[in-house]
PQR file of N, CA, C, O and H, with PARSE charges and radii, in Angstrom:
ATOM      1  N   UNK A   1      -5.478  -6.900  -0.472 -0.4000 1.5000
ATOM      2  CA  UNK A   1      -5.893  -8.027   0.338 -0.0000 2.0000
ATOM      3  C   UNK A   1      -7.424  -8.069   0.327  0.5500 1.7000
ATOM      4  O   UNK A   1      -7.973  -6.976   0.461 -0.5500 1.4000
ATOM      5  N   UNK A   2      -8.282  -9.256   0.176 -0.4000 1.5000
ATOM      6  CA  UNK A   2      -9.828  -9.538   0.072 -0.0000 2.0000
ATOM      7  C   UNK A   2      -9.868  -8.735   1.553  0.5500 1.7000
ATOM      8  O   UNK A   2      -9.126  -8.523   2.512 -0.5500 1.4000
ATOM      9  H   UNK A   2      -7.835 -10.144   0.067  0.4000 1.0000
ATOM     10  N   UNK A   3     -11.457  -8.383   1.019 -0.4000 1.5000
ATOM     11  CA  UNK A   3     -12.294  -7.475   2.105 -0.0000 2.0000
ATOM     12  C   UNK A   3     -12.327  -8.987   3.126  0.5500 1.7000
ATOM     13  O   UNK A   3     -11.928  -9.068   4.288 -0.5500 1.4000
ATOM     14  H   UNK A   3     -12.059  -8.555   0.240  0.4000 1.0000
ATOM     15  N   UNK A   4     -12.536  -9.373   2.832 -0.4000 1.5000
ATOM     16  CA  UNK A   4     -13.123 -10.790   4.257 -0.0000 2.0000
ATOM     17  C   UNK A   4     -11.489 -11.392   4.481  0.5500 1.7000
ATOM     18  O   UNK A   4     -11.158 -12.326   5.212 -0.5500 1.4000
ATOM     19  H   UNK A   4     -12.860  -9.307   1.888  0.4000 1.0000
ATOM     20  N   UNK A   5     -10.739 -10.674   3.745 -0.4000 1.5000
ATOM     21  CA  UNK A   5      -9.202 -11.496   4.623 -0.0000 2.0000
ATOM     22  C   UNK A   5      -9.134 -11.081   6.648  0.5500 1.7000
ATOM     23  O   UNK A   5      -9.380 -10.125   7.383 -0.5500 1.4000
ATOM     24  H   UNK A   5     -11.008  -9.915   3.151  0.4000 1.0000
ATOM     25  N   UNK A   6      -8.626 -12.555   6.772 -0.4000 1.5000
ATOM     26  CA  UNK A   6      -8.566 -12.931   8.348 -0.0000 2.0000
ATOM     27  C   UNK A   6      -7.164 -12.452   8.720  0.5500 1.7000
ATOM     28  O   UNK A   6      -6.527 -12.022   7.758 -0.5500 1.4000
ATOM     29  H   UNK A   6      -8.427 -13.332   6.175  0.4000 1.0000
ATOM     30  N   UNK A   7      -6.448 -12.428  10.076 -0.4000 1.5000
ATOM     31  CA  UNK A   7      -5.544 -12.846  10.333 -0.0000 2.0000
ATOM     32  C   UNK A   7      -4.989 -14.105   9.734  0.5500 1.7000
ATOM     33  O   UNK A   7      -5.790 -14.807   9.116 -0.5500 1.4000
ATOM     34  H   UNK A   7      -6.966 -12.777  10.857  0.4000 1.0000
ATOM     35  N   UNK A   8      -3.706 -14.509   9.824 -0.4000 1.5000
ATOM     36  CA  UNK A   8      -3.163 -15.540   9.127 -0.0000 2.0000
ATOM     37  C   UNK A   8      -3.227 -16.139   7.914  0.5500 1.7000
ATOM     38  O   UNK A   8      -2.426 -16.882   7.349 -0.5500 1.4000
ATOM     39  H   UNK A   8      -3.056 -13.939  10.326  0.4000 1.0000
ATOM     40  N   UNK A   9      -4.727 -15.543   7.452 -0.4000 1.5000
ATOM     41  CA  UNK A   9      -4.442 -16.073   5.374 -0.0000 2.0000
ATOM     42  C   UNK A   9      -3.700 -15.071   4.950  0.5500 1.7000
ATOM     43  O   UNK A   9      -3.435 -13.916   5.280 -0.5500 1.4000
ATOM     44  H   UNK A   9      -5.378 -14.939   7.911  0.4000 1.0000
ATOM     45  N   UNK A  10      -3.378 -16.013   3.935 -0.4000 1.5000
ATOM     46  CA  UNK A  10      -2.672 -15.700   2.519 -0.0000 2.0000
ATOM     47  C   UNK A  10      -2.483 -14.087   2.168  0.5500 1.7000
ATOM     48  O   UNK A  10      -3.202 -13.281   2.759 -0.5500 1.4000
ATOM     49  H   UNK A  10      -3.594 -16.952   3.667  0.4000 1.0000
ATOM     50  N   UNK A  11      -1.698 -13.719   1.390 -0.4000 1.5000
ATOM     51  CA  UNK A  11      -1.912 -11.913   1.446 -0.0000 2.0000
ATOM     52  C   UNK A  11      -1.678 -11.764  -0.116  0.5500 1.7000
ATOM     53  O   UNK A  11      -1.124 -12.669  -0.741 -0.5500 1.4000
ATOM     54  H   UNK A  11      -1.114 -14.373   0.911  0.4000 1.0000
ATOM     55  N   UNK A  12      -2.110 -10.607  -0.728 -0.4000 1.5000
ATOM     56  CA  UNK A  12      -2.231 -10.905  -2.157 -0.0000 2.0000
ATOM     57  C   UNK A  12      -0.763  -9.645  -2.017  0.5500 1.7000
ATOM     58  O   UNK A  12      -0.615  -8.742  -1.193 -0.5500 1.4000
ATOM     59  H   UNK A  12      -2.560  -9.872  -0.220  0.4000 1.0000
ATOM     60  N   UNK A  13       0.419 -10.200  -3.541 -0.4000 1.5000
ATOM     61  CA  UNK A  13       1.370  -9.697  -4.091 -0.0000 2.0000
ATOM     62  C   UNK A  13       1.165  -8.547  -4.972  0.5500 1.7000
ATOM     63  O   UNK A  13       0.752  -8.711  -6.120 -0.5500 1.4000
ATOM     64  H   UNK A  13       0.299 -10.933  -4.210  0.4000 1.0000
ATOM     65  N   UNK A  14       1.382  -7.602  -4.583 -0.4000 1.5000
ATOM     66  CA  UNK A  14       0.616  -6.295  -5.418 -0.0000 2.0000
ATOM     67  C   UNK A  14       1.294  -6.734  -7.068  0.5500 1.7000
ATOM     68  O   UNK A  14       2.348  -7.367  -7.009 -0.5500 1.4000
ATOM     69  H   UNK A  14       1.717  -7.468  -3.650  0.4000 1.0000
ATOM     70  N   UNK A  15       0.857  -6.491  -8.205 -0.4000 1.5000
ATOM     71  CA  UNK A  15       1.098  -6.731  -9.426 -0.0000 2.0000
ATOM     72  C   UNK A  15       2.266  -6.208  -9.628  0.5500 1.7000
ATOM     73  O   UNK A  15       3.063  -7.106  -9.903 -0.5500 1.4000
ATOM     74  H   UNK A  15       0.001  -5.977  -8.253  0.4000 1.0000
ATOM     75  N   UNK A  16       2.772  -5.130  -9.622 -0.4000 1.5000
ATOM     76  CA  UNK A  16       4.163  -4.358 -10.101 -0.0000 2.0000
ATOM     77  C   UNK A  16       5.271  -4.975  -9.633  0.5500 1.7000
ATOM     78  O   UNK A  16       6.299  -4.643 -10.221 -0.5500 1.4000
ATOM     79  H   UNK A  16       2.125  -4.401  -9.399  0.4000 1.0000
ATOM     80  N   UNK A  17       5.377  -5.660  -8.879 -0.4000 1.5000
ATOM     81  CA  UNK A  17       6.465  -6.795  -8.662 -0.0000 2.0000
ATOM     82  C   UNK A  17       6.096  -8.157  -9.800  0.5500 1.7000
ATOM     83  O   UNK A  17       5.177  -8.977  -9.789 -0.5500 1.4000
ATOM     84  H   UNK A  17       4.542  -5.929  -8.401  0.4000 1.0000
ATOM     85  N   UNK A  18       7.328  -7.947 -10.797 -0.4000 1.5000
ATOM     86  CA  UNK A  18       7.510  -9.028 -12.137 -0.0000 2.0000
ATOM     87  C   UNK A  18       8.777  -9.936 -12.297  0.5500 1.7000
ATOM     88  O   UNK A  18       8.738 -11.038 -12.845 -0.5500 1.4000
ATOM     89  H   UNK A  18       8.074  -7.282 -10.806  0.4000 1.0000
ATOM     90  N   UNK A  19       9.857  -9.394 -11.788 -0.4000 1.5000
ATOM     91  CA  UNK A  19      11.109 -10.255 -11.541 -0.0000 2.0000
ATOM     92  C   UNK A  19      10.857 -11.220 -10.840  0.5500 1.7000
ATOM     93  O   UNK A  19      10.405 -10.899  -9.741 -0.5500 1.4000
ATOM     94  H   UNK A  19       9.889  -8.499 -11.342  0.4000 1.0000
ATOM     95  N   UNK A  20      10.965 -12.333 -11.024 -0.4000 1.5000
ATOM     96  CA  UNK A  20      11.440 -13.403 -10.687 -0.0000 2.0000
ATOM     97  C   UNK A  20      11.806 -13.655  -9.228  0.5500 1.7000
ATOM     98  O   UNK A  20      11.187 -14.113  -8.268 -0.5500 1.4000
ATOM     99  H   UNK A  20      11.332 -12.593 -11.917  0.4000 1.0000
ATOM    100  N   UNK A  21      13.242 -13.113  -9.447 -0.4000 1.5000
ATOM    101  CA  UNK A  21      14.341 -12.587  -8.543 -0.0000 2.0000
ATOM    102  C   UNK A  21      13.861 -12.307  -7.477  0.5500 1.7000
ATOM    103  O   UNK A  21      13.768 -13.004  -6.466 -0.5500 1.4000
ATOM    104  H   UNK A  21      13.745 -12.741 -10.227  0.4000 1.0000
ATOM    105  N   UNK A  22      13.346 -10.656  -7.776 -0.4000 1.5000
ATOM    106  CA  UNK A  22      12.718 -10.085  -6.617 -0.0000 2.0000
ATOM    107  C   UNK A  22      11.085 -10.723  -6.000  0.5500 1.7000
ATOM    108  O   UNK A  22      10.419 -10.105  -5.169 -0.5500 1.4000
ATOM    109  H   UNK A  22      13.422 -10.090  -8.597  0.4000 1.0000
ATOM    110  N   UNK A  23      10.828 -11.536  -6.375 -0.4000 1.5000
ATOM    111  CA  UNK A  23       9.696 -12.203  -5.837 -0.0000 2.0000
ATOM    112  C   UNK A  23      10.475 -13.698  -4.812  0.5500 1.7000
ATOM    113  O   UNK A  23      10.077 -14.271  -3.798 -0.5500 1.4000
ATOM    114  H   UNK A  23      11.369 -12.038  -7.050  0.4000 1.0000
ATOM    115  N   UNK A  24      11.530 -13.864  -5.560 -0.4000 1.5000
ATOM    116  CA  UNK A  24      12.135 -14.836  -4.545 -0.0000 2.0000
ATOM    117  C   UNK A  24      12.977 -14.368  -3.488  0.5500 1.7000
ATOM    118  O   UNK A  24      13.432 -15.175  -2.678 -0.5500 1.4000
ATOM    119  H   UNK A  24      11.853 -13.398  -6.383  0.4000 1.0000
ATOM    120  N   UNK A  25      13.243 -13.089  -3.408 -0.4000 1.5000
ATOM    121  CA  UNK A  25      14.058 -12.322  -2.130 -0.0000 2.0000
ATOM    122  C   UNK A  25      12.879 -11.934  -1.336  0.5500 1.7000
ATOM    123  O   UNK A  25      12.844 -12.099  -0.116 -0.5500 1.4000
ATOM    124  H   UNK A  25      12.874 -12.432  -4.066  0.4000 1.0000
ATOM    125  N   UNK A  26      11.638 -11.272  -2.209 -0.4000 1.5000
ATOM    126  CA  UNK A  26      11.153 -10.549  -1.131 -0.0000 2.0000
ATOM    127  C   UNK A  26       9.761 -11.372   0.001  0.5500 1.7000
ATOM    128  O   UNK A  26       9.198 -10.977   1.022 -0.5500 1.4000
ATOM    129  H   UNK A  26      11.667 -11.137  -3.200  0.4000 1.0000
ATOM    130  N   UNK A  27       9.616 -12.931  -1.019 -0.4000 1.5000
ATOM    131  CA  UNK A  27       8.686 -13.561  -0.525 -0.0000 2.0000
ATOM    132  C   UNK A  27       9.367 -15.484  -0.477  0.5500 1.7000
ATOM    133  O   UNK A  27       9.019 -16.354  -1.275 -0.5500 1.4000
ATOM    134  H   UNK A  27      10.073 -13.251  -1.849  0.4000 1.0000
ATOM    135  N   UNK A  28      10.399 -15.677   0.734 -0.4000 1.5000
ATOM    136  CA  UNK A  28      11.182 -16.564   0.483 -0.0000 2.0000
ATOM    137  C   UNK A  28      10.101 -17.884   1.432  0.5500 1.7000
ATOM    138  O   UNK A  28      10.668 -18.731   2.122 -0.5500 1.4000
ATOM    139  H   UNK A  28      10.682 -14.970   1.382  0.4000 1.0000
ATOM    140  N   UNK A  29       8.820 -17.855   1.327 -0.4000 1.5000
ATOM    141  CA  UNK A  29       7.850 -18.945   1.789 -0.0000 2.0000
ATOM    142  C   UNK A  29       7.851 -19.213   0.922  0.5500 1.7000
ATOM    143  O   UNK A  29       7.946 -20.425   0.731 -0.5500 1.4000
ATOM    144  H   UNK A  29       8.360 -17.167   0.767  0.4000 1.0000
ATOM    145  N   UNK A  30       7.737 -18.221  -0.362 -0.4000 1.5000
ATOM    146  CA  UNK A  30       6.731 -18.890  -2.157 -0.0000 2.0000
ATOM    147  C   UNK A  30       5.487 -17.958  -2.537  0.5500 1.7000
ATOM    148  O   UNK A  30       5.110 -16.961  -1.920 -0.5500 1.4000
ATOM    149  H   UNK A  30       7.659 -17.236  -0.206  0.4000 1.0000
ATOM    150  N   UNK A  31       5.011 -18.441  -3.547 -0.4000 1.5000
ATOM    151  CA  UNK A  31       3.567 -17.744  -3.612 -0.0000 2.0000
ATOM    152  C   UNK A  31       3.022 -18.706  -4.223  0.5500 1.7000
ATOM    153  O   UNK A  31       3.642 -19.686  -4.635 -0.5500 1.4000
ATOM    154  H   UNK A  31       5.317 -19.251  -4.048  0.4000 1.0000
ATOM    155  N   UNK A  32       1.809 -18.525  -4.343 -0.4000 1.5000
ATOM    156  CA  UNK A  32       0.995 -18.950  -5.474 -0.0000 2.0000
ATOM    157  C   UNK A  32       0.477 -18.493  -6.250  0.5500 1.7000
ATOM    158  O   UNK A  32      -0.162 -17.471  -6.003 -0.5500 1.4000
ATOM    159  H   UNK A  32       1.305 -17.729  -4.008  0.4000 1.0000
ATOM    160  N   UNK A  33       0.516 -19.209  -7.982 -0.4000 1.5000
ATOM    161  CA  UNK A  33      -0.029 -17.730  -8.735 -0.0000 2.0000
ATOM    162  C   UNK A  33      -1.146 -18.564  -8.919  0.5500 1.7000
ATOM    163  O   UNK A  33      -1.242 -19.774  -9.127 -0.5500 1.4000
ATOM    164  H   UNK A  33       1.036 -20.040  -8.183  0.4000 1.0000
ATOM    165  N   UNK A  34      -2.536 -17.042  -8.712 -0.4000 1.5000
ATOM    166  CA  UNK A  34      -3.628 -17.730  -8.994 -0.0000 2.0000
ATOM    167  C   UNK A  34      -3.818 -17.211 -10.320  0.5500 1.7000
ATOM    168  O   UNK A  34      -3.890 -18.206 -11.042 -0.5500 1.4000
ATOM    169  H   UNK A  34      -2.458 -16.059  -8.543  0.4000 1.0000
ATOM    170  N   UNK A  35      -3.977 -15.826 -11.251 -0.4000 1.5000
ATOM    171  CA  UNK A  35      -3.941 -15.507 -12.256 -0.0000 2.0000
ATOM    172  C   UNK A  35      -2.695 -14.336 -12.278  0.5500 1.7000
ATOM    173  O   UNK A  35      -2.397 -13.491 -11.435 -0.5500 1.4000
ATOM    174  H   UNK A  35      -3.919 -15.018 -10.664  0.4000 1.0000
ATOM    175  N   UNK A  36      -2.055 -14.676 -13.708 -0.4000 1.5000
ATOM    176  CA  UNK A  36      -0.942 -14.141 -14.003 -0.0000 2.0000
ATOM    177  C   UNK A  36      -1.127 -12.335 -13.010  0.5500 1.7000
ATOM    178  O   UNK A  36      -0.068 -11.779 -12.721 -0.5500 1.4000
ATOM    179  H   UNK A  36      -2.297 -15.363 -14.394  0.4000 1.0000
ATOM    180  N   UNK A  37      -1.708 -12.031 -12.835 -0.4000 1.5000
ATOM    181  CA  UNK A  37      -2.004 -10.416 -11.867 -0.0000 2.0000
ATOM    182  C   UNK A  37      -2.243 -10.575 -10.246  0.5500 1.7000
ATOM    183  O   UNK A  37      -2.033  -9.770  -9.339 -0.5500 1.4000
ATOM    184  H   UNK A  37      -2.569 -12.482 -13.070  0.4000 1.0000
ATOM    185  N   UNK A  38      -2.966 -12.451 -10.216 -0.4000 1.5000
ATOM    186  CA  UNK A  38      -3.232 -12.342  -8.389 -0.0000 2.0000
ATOM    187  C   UNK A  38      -2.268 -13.488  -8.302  0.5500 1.7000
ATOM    188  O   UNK A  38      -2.243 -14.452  -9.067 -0.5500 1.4000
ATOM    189  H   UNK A  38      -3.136 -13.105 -10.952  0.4000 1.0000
ATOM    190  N   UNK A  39      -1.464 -13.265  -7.263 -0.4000 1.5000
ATOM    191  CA  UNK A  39      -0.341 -14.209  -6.578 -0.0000 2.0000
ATOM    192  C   UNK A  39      -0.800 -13.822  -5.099  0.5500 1.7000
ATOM    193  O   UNK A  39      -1.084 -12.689  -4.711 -0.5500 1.4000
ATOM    194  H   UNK A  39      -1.484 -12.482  -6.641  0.4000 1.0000
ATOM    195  N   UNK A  40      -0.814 -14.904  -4.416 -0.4000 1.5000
ATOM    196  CA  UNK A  40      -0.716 -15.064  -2.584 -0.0000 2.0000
ATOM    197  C   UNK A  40       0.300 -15.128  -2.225  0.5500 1.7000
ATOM    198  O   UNK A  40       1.202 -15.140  -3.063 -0.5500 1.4000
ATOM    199  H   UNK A  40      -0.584 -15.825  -4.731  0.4000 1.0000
ATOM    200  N   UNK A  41       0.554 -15.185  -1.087 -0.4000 1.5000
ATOM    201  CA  UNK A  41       2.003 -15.607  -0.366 -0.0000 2.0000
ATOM    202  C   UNK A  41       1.611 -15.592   1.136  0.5500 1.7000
ATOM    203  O   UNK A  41       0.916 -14.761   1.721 -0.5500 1.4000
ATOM    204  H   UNK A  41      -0.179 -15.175  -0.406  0.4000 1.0000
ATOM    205  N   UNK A  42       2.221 -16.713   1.628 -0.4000 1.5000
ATOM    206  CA  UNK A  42       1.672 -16.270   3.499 -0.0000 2.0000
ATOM    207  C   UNK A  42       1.809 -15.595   4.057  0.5500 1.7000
ATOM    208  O   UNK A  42       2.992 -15.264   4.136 -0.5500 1.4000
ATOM    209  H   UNK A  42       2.786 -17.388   1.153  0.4000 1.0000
ATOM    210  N   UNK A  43       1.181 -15.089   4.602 -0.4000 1.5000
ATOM    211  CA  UNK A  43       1.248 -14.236   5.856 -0.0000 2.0000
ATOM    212  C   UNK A  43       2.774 -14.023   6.508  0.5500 1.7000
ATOM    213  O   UNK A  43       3.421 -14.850   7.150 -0.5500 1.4000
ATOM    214  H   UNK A  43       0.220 -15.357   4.537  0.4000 1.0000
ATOM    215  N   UNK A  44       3.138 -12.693   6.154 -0.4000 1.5000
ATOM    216  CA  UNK A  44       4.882 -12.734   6.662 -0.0000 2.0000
ATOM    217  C   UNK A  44       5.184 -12.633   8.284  0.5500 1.7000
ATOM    218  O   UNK A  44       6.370 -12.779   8.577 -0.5500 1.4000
ATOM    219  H   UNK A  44       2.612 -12.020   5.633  0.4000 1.0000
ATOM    220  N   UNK A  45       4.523 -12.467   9.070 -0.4000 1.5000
ATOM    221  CA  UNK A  45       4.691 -12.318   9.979 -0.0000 2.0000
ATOM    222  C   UNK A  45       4.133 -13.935  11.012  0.5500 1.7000
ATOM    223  O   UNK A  45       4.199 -13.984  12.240 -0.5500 1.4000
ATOM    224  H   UNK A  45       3.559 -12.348   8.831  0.4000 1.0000
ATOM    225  N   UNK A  46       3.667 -14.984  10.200 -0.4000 1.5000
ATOM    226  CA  UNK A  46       2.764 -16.065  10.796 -0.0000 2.0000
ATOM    227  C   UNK A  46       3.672 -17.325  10.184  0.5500 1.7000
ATOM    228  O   UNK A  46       3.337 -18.489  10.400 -0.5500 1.4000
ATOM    229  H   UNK A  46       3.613 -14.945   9.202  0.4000 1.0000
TER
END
């Protein structure tokens, strides 16, 4: 997660998660891919 991340932004998807699958079980808001290695996803708890 960025040094200047706030409460409530975005949270970065650690890389070693590559399935598909398991990116749609374990992050069922979505993500966004910003480069094929950084993906966001919201804040799971917000």
């Amino acid at each position: 997660t960025p040094a200047n991340w706030n409460d409530g932004d975005d949270c970065v998807i650690v890389p070693s998660i590559k399935d598909p699958e398991e990116l749609k079980q374990k992050f069922p808001k979505g993500y966004t891919e910003v480069k094929p290695y950084l993906r966001m996803t919201p804040q799971p708890n917000k």
